[in-house]
N, C-alpha and C positions, 0 to 999 in steps of 0.2 A: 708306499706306492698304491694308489687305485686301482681298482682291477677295470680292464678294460672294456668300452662301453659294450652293451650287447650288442645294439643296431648297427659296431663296426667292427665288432672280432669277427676275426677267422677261424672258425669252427673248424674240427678233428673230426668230432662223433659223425654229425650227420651225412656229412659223406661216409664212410666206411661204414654208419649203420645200413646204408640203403644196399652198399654192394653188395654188404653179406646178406639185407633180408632179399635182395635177388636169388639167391641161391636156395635160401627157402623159400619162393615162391615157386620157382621151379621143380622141386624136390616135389611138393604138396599140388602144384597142379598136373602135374603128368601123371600120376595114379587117378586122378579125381575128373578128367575133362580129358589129357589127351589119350591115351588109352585107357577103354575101360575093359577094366577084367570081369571075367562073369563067369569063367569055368573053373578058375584056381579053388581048391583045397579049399583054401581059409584066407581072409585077411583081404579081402577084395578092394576093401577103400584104401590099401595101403601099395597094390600093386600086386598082389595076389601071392601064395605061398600053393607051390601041387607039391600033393603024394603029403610024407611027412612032414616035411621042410626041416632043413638042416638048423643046426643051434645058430650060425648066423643069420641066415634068413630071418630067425623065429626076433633075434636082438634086433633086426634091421626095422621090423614091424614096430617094437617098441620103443626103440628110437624114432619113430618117424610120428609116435604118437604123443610123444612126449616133447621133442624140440622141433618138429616141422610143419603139423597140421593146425591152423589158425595162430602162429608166431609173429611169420615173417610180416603179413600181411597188418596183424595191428599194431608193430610196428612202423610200418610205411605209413599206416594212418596216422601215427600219433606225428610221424617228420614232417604229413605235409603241412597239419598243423602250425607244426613249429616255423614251416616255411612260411604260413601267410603271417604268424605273428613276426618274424623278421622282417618283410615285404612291408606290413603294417607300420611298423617301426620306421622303416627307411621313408615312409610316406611323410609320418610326423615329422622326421627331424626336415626333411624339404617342405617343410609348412603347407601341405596339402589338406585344403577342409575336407570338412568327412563327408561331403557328397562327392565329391571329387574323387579321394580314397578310394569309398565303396564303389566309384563305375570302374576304377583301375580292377580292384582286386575282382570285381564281376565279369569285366571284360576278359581278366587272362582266366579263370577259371571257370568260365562260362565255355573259351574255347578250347579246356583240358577237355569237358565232356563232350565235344564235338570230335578232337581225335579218337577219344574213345570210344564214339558210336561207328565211327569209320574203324575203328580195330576189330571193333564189336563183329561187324558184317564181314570182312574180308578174311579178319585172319581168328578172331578166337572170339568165341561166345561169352566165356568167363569174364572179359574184360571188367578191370574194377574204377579206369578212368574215367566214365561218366559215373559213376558214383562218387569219384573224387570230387570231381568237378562242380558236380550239383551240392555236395556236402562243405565244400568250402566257400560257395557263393551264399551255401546261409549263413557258417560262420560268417562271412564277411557283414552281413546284414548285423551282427552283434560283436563289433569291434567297438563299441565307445561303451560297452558295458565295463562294470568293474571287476575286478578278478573274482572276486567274490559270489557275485553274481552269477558269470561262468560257470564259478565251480559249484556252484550249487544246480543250475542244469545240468550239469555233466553227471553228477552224480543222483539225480533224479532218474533219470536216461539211463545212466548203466543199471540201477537195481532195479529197475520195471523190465529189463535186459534179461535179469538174472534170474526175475520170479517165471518172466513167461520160457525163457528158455530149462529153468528146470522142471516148471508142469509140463515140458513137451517133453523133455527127455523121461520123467515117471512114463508118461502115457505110451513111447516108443519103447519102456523095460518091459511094461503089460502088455501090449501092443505089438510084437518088433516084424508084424507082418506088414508092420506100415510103409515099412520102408524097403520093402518088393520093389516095387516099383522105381526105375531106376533111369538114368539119362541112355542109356544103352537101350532101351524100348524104342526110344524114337530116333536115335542120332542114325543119320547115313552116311557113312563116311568109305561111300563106294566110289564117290566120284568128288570133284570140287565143286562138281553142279549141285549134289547134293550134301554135299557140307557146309554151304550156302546155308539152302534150306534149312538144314537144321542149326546152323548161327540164329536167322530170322526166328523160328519157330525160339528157341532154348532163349537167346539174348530177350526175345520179346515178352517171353514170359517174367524174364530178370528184372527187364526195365518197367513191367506192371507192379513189382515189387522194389521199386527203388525209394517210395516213403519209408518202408521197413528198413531196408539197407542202409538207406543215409542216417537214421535214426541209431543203426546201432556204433555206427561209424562216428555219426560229431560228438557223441559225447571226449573220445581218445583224439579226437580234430582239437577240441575245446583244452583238451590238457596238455597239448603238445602247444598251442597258441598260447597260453598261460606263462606255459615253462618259457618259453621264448622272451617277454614281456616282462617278465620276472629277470630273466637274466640267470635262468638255473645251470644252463651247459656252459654259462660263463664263468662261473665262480663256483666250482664243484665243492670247493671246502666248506660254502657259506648252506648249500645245499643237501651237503652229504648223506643228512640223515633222511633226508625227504626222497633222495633217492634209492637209499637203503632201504627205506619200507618198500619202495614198488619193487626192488631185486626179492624180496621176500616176499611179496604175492605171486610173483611168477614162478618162485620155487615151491610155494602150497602149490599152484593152481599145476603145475609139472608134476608135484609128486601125486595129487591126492585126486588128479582128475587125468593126469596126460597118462602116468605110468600104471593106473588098473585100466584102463582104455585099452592100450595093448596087452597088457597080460590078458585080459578074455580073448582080445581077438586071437591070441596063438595059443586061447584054449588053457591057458595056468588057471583064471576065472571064470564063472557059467557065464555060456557063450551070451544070455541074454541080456547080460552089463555093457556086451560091445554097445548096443545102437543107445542106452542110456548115456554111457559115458561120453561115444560121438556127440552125442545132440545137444547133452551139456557143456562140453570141450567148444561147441560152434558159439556159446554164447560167452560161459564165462571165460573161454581162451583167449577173448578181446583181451581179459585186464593184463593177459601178459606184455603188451604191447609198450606201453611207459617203462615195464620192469625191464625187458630186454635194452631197450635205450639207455636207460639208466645204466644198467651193467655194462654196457658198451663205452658209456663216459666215462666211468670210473675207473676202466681197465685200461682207456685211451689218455686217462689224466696227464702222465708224464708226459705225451706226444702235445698234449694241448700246453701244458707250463712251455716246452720248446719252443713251439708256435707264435704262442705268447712271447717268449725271449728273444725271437728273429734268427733261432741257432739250430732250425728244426730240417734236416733234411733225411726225405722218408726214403726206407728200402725199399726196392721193387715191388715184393706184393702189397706191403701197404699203399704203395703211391700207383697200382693197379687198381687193385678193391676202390679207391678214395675216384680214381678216376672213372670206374665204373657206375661209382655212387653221384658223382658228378654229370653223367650221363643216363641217371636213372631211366627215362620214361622212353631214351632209342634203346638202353637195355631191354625195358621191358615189351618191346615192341619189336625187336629182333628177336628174344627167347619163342616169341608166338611163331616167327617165321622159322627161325631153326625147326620149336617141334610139329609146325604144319609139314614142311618136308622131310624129315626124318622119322615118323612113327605113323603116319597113316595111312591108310591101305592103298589110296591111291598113286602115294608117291613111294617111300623107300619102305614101309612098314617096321620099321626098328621096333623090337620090343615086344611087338604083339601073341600073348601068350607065354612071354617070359617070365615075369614072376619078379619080386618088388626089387631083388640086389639090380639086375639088368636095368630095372626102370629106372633105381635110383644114380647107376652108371651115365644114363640117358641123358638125365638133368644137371648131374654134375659137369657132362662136355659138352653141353648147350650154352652153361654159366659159363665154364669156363672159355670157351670161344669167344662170346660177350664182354668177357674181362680182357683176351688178349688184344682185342679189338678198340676197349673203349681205352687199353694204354699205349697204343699206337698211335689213336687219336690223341690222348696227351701227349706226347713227344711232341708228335706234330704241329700242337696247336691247334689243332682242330675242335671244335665243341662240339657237341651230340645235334645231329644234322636235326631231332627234332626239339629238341633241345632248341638250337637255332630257330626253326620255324615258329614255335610255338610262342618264342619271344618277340621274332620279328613283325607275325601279326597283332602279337598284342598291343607290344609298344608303338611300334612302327618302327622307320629307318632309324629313327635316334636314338631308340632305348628309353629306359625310364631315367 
């Protein structure tokens, strides 16, 4: 028997990759953007550790440096990837020329970064959907390239990634005063009038820096479109071993960069390996992005053979997670709303001066609300309201 086409299987991984890297983005952005800690003990970028901090505390920090901070996110970068090579795919088999193509896939992700600039302003500064947006309208600009090709940007791109982000992190080990300076200097978050202001001021600075950002992001854009194109989440046996390498960068890059990252910050290490190992972690923690996916497919294989069989019907949390993952972008646009009124001083203040188990309590009922939410909508029928928008203006009333 053939293994079935890529451009029309039904995919396992990518949905329940995205629900779970939902909950790692949530984990890593509410120590990092929605509260910021500045008087804790130790361990501030992780949500802060006072006084001693207990043996769990001190594991919470190290776990959060090892599978949470810069995970989830390359990740998501490498699925949307995979989504425009899908998208791309589905283009070809409806014999759409490639100028045509390219104004579809510019048109829908042209308007992912216009949601995103409207996230950006109202509800969260971090926003990474206009960097999506703009990052995948280049890839789109390089879909009649060959794989090969690709992959030889991608990999130009990530090691120019990896030279300038280790000369920063040397200079921030000699340095580590550099990084004084800190988002808590200027954010106001006394009022929503001025949490405004500081979206404008912090977003505007983000989006003068969105050459950088897109740049470290399409190279994992480029290899999640590959993989797509390839048909690798299709035929996991034919790919096994290509996937096994990236589960094995993500476990050097976890042991040998995520886990002496937290041991200095809770002090086992000289505290001044924290800001090199952060600074390193922001760049070469992109490559875990492929790896995590890959381990995700491979754990999800038997769900996928079922799928494939037509005999596959999922337990509750998976067919939650799958529906949250399905829903990503009202997920990720509802987690900004939860922690806008839950942790800021002008509305409920949750968290503030709690310390990293609290915060990390914080993000898990944020997710988790997001997930009860987006499987109610599944029962119902319902598609992720932006989810819906975002397609209805693209395509229009008929869809693509």
């Amino acid at each position: 028997m053939t293994s079935p086409t890529p451009s029309r299987i039904r995919y396992a991984t990518p949905d329940i990759a995205r629900g779970i890297a939902l909950l790692g983005i949530a984990l890593a952005n509410i120590s990092t953007a929605w509260i910021l800690t500045t008087d804790a003990s130790y361990a501030e970028h992780f949500g802060g550790v006072y006084g001693q901090g207990s043996v769990l505390e001190n594991l919470a920090v190290v776990f959060s440096a090892m599978f949470v901070h810069v995970r989830g996110l390359p990740m998501f970068t490498t699925l949307l990837g995979f989504g425009v090579g899908l998208i791309t795919m589905s283009l070809w088999r409806r014999n759409y020329p490639l100028p045509r193509a390219r104004t579809v896939l510019l048109r829908r992700y042209g308007l992912l970064a216009v949601f995103g600039l409207v996230h950006l302003v109202l509800l969260f500064f971090g926003d990474i959907m206009v960097s999506y947006g703009l990052g995948a309208m280049v890839l789109a600009t390089m879909i009649s390239l060959k794989d090969r090709t690709l992959m030889i940007i991608a990999w130009v791109l990530i090691g120019i990634q990896i030279a300038f982000t280790t000369a920063g992190a040397v200079v921030m080990a000699l340095v580590p005063d550099l990084m004084a300076f800190g988002l808590g200097d200027i954010a106001d978050n006394s009022s929503y009038l001025g949490y405004l202001r500081t979206n404008l001021v912090v977003g505007g600075s983000q989006l003068m820096a969105l050459p950088v950002t897109v740049g470290m992001l399409l190279p994992l854009m480029i290899i999640g479109f590959v993989w797509a194109r390839r048909g690798v989440l299709a035929d996991l046996d034919a790919h096994a071993t290509l996937l096994r390498r990236w589960v094995a960068v993500t476990v050097a890059v976890i042991l040998l960069v995520g886990l002496p990252w937290g041991l200095a910050a809770v002090g086992v290490l000289p505290g001044n390996l924290e800001a090199f190992f952060s600074v390193l972690n922001g760049g070469v923690g992109m490559l875990t992005g492929p790896g995590i996916l890959a381990a995700i497919a491979l754990a999800c294989r038997g769900i996928q053979e079922r799928i494939d069989a037509g005999s596959y019907r999922p337990s509750v949390p998976v067919r939650a997670v799958t529906a949250l993952g399905r829903r990503s972008m009202s997920g990720y646009i509802m987690q900004s709303f939860l922690f806008l009124v839950l942790t800021q001083p002008f509305t409920l203040g949750w968290g503030i001066g709690s310390g990293v188990l609290t915060q990390m309590g914080i993000a898990f009922l944020v997710w988790l609300i997001t997930l009860v939410l987006a499987y109610v909508g599944d029962l119902a029928g319902w598609p992720g309201p932006f989810e819906w928008l975002h397609r209805r203006l693209a395509y229009g009333r008929g869809g693509l």
